[in-house]
N, C-alpha and C positions, 0 to 999 in steps of 0.2 A: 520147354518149361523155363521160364524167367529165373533167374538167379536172386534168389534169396538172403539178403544181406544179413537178416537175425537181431540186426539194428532198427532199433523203432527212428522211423526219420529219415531213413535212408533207403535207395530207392537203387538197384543197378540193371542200366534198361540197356546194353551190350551184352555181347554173348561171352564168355568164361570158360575157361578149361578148368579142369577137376585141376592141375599141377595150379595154375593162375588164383586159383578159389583155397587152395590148402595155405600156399606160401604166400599169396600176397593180401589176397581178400578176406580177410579172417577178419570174424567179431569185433575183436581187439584195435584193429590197424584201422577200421571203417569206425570205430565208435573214437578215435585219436581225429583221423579226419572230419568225422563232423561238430570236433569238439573246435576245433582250427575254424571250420568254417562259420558255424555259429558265433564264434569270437570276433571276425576280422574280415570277412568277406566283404558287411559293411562300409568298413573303411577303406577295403580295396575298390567298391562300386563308385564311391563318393571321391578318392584317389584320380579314379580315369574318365569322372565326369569334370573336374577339374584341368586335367588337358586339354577336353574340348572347348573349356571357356578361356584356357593360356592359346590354343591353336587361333581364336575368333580374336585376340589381342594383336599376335601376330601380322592378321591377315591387315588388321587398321595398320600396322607401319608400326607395332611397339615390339621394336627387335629384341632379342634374348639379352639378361646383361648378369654381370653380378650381384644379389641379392644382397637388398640394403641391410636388411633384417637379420642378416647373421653375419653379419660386417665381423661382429666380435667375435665369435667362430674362428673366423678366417686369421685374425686380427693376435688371437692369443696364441702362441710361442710354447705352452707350458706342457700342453695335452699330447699324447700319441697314440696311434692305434697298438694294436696288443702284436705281443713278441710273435715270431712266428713258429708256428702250430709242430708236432711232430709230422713229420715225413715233406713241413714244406719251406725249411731252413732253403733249399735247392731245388730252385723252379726251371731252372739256364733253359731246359726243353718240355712242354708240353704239348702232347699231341693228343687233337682232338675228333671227335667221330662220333655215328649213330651210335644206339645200343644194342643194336646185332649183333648174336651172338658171337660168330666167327670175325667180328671186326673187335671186339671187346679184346678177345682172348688176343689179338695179335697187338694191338696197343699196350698192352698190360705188358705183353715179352717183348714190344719196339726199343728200348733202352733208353726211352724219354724217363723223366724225371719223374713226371704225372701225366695224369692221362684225365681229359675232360670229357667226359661220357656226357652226349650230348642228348636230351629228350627235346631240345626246340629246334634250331635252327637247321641242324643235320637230321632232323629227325618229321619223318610225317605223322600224324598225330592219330594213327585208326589203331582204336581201342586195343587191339589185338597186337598195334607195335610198342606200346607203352605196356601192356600189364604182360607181355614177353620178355620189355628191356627193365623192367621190376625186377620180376626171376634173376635174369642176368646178372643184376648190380648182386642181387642178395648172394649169390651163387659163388660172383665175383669175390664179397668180403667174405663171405663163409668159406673160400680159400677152394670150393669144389665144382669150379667152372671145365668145363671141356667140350666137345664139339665133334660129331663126327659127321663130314661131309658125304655128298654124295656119292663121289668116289670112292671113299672109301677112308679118304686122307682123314687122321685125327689130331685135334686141337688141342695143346694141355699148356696149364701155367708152368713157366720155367721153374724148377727145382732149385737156382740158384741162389733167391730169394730177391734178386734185382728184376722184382714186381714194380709197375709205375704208382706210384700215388693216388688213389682215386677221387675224382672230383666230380660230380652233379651237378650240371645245369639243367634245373628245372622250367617249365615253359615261364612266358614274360608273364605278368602281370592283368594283359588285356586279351589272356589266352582262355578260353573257357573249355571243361569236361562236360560236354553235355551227354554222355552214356552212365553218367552217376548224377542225381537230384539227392537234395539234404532240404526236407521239410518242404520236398517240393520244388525248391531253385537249383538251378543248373548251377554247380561247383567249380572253381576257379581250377585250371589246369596247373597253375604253379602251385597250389596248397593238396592239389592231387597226387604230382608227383612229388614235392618234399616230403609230404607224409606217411606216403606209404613206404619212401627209401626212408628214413628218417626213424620210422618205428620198428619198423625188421633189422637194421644195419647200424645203429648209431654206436649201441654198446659193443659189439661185437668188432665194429673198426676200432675202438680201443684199446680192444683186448688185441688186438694184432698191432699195435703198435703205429697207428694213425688215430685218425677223429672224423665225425661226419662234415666232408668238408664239400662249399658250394659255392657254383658261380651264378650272379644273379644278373640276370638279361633285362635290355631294354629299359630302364628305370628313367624318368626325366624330372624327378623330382626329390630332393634330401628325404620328404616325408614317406616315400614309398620306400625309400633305405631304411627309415625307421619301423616302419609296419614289416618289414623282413626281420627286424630287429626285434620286433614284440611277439614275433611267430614264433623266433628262437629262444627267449629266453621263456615263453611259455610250453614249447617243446621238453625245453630239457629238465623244467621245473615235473612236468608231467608222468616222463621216464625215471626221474630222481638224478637226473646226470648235474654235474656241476656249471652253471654258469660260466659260458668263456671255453665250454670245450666246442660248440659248433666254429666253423670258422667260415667265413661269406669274402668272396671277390665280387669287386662291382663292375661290371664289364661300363666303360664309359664309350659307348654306341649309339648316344643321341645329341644331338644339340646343346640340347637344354643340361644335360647331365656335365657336358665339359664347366658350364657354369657355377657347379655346386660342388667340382670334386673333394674339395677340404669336410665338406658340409654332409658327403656320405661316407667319409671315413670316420668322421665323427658319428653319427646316428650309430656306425655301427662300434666303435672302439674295438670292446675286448672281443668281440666277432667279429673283425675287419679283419681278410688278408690281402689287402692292397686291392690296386686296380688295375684292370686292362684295357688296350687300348682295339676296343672292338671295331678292327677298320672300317670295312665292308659296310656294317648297318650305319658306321657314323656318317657315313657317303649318304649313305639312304637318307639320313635323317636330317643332313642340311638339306637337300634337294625335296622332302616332301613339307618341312615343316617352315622353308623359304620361296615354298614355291607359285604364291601368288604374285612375288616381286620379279620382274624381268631383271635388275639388278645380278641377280645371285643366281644367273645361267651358266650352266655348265657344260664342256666341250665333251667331246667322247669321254666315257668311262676310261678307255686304256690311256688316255693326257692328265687325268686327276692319278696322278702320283703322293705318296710320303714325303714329297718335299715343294709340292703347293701347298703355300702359303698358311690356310686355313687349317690344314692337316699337319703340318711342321709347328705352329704353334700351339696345337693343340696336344701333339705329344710332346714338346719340350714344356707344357704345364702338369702334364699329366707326370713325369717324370719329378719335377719339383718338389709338385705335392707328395707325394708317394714319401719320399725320401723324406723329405720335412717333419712326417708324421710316423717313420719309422716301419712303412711296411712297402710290400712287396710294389713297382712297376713294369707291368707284364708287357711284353711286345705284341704284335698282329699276325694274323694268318699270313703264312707265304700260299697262297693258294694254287702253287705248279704241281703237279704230279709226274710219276715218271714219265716219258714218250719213247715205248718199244719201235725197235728197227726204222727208227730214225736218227742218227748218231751226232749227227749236226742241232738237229733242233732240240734234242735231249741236254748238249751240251750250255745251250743256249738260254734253256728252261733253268738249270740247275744253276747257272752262273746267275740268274735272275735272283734266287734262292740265299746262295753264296752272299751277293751284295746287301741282300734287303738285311739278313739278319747283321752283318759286319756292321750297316749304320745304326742297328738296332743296340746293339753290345756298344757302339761310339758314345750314342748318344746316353748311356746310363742306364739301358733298362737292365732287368734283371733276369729275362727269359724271353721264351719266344712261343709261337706257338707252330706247328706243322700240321698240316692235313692227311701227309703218307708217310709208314713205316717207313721206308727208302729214304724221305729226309729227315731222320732223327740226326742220323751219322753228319749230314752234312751241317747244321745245326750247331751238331755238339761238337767239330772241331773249331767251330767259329770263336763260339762262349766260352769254351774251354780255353782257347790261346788268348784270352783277351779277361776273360771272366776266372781266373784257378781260383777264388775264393767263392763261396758257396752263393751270393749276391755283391750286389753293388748299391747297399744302403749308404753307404758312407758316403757316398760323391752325392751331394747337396743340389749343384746348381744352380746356386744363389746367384749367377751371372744371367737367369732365365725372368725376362720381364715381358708379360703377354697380358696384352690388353684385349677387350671386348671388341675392338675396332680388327686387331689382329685375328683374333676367332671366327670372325665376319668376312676375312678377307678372299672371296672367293676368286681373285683373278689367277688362271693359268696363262700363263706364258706362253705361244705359239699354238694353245688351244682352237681345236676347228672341231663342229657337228663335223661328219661325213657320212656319205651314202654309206659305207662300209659300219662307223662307228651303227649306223643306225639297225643296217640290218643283223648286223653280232644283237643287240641290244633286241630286237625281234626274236632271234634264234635263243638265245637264251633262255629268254622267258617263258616262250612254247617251251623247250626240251624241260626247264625245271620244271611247268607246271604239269605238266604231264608227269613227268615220273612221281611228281609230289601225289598228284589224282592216283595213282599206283600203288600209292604209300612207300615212296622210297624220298629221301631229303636230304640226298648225299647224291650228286651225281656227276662223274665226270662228261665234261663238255668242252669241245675246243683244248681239249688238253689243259683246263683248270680243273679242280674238283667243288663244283661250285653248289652253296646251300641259297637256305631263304633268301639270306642279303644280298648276293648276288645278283639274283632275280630282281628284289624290291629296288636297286639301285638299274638295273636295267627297264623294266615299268614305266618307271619313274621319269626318265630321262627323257624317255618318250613324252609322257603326259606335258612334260614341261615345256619341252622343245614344240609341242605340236598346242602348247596353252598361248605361248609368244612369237610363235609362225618365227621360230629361229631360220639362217639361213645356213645352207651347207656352204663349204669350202668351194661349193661349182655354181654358189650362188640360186638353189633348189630351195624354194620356200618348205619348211616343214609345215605339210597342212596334214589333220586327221585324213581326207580323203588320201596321204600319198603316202601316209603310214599304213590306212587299212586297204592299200594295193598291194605293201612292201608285204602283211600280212600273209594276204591273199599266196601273194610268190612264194615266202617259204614254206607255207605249208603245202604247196604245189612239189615245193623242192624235196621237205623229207617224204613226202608220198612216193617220189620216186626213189628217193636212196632204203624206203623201206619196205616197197613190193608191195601188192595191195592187201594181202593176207596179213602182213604186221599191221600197217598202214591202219585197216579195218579193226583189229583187237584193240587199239590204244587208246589212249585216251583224250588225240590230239585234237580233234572233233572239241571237246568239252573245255580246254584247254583254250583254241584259239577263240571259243564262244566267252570265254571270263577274260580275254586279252582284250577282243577287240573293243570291249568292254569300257576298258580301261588306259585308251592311248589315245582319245580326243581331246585330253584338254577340260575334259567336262568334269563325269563322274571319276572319283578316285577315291578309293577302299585306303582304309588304314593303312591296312596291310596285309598281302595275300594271304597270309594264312587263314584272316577271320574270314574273307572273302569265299576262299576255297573250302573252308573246315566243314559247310554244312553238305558238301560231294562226299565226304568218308565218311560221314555219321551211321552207323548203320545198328540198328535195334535189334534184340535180340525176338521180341516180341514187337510184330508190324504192326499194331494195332498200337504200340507207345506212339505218344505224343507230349512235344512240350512244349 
């Protein structure tokens, strides 16, 4: 039997647990959601029809730059984003993760600062992982989260009250919920998950002494900060909450975003808490949004470092701004995790860890982000010896002059494709999208703990290299035919490393059929997710259609 929303308008064609239908699917929270969506969904369709027409600008040669039009913006000295929120005067660590349950509970007691509960990029999107990591959050601020594994071992919030801060990243903007219809149209995944956290948890994290606070993904445009902006202040107007208590970080993970960052602190003011410096996808995002131009080729993923060119100016602007305006400049995932009973390369991984965050704390930022409990500690002796004051608002960096030519500047230094870069960038992609087809969006690989961007910056590297017959360091034309050999071998490879009985259950089949897809040079999807999203769709009633 179809799950019965009780809201005229509303449609939910996934399947539901009695605990999912009590606390998170209620009249109330679905009749919030399709008040959001009837309001703004419009403008969110009209938002990412506008990309396609900045992407076909692009492709003529009219590269990204800073916009004339809010020169004044930029220009005025007078204006700040809003003081920071309670519980996030002190960001030095934030560690982030799916919303499984047993990953929640141990993030919450890792001794980070806050914790970024992630529904997008660590997260795969089957209806069942999203209205499970709902529960959670809500469970989470209602202070009655616990866990008991299969063993037997039990999970609880520490009694000490040094809980991390909680933060919501809800899906990007060109993310869609297609297991919920409003008047018939498929509902925006970020207005799905804001709203349903947003109307169980908002008043309740104040009452403990935080606020509903949110990171907002993928954005390439000041106006889609603004339409975040109009969601909030129609939110809170809605609950009766005051203006100015939600609080939004603008993750800067695209191109186009490094260009406007004064210009999304402003849309959002008194709901700005600073910005971050989303590495991973911002990789992703010169490489897919420059990638008709052979100019802007890039060498293996592991040679594009924090201190090529493009990325070194990008975060000493991103730095600037932040401080100029009075609020938070958040640092990048260290993406190492620990490596058991290897002593040498453990050591080698964490010193990777050690340095990334030391230039992070040099260079002004105010926090960092980690992937695993185990590097909270390594983190927070860094920030702590360098950072004892709770940020580092006050160091300006009025010495930081970046230009649009410098944001562009893609050359690496001793950068070479290689067979090996090529095939990592192969293995990747199979092993992410497989576990993603899984529903898992969090997985360690190669001894990184690697999500969506990851993958999208490995893809990608591909399509590009195999779009401009790049040449390896052994002088190997990159052609489609010698990618979808290299294919061919690794999925030859994990067939054996995983016997044919795993081999056969997974989902590697489905996986290298969406890859090989997508590394000629030809076709190229947005981005995996939309690509992949309609493999977990699944109806509760087979006979839905939409």
């Amino acid at each position: 039997m179809p799950f019965d929303s009780k809201v005229p308008g509303v449609t939910i064609l996934g399947k539901v647990s009695a605990e999912q239908a009590t606390h998170i699917l209620t009249p109330e929270a679905l009749l919030f959601l399709a008040t959001l969506h009837r309001t703004f969904n419009g403008t969110r369709k009209a938002l990412l029809q506008k990309r396609v027409l900045r992407q076909q600008q692009i492709d003529q040669g009219i590269l990204p730059d800073f916009l004339p039009e809010t020169k004044a913006i930029r220009d005025d000295v007078s204006w700040r984003g809003a003081i920071p929120a309670p519980g996030m005067a002190d960001r030095r660590v934030e560690i982030t993760g799916p919303v499984d349950r047993k990953m929640v509970i141990n993030a919450l007691n890792s001794g980070a600062a806050t914790f970024m509960a992630d529904f997008e990029d660590s997260n795969s999107p089957t209806f069942e992982n999203n209205l499970s990591g709902l529960v959670n959050m809500k469970d989470a601020i209602h202070q009655r989260i616990s866990y008991t594994a299969p063993n037997g071992k039990q999970y609880n919030i520490r009694k000490d009250g040094k809980v991390a801060t909680l933060i919501v990243r809800p899906r990007g903007w060109h993310l869609d919920e297609k297991h919920v219809l409003i008047d018939g149209e498929v509902t925006s995944g970020s207005l799905f998950d804001f709203a349903l956290y947003f109307f169980h948890n908002a008043k309740k994290s104040v009452e403990i002494g935080i606020g509903p606070y949110f990171y907002l993904p993928k954005m390439e445009s000041h106006l889609e900060a603004r339409l975040w902006n109009d969601v909030f202040n129609l939110s809170q107007d809605y609950i009766g909450m005051p203006r100015g208590t939600i609080r939004g970080t603008c993750l800067i993970e695209t191109i186009m975003a490094a260009f406007e960052m004064e210009e999304f602190i402003y849309e959002l003011r008194e709901h700005s808490s600073g910005l971050n410096c989303g590495r991973w996808d911002y990789i992703f995002s010169v490489i897919k949004k420059l990638r008709q131009d052979p100019k802007f080729l890039l060498p293996d993923r592991s040679d594009v470092s924090m201190t090529t060119p493009f990325m070194d100016a990008y975060v000493r602007l991103l730095i600037k701004t932040c401080h100029k305006r009075g609020v938070h400049a958040m640092g990048g995932m260290a993406a190492q995790i620990p490596i058991k009973n290897n002593e040498a390369a453990n050591k080698a991984a964490m010193d990777k860890v050690r340095n990334d965050k030391l230039r992070e704390v040099k260079a002004g930022h105010d926090g960092t982000w980690v992937a695993h409990p185990d590097l909270v500690k390594i983190a927070l002796l860094i920030f702590n010896e360098h950072m004892p004051q709770p940020n580092q608002l006050h160091i300006r960096r009025d010495d930081v002059h970046v230009t649009a030519k410098d944001l562009l500047n893609t050359n690496v230094k001793g950068g070479k494709v290689t067979e090996t870069g090529i095939r990592s960038n192969v293995s990747v992609s199979l092993m992410y999208m497989e576990a993603w087809l899984r529903g898992a969006g969090c997985v360690p690989i190669h001894n990184l703990m690697e999500d969506a961007a990851t993958a999208e910056i490995s893809r990608s590297q591909l399509w590009q290299w195999a779009k401009h017959q790049a040449k390896t360091d052994k002088g190997v034309t990159v052609t489609p035919q010698f990618l979808l050999k290299i294919l061919d071998e690794e999925v030859e490879k994990l067939a054996k490393e995983m016997g044919e009985q795993r081999f056969k259950a997974s989902k590697i089949g489905q996986a290298k059929k969406h890859l090989a897809g997508q590394i000629t040079g030809k076709d190229y999807a947005d981005f995996l997710t939309t690509l992949l999203y309609e493999d977990i769709v699944v109806y509760d009633d087979v006979k839905a259609k939409i």
